[in-house]
N, C-alpha and C positions, 0 to 999 in steps of 0.2 A: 279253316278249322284244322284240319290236316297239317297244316305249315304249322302251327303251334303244337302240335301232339309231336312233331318231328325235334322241333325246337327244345320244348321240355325233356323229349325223350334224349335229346345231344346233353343237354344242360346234366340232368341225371350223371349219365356215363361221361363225360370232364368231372364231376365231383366226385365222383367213386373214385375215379382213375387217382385223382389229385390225394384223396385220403388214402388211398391205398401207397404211393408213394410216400407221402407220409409217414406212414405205418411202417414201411419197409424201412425206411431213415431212421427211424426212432427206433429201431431193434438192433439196425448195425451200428447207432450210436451206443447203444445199451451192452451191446458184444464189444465194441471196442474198452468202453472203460470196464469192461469186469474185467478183458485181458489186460489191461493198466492193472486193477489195484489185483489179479495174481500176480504177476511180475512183481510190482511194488511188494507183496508179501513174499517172494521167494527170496527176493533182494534184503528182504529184512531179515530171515530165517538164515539165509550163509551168510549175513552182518553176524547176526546173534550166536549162529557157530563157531565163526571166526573168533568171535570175540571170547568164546569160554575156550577156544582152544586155546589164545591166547594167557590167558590166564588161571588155565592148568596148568600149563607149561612152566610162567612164571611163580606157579605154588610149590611145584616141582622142584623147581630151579632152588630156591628160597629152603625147602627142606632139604636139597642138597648141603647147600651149602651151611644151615645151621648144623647136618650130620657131621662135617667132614671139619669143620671147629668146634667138635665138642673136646670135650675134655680129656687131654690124652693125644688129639688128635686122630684118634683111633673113628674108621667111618663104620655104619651101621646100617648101609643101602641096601637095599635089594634089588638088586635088576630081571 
């Protein structure tokens, strides 16, 4: 009788044990991909910066250059 209350009582604590590893794995799986998709969104945020700087620049550029052939030749920039 005894030899089984020990047996059940090992049986118990191996499945804690086991779920509790579990547990722990399923949180630093759950911490790895949040730190994936920040990255993935920081990566997207200086994509999408990038991308308006670049084309401010070239709106820039574009009213320069419609400034400085207008008419006359005469330019009207402000720096």
């Amino acid at each position: 009788m005894l030899v089984l209350v020990l047996v059940l009582v090992l049986v118990l604590v191996l499945v804690l044990v086991l779920v509790l590893v579990l547990v722990l794995v399923l949180v630093l799986v759950l911490v790895l991909v949040l730190v994936l998709v920040l990255v993935l969104v920081l990566v997207l945020v200086l994509v999408l910066v990038l991308v308006l700087v670049l084309v401010l620049v070239l709106v820039r550029d574009q009213a320069r250059r419609a400034d400085t052939t207008h008419a006359g030749g005469a330019s009207h920039r402000f720096c």
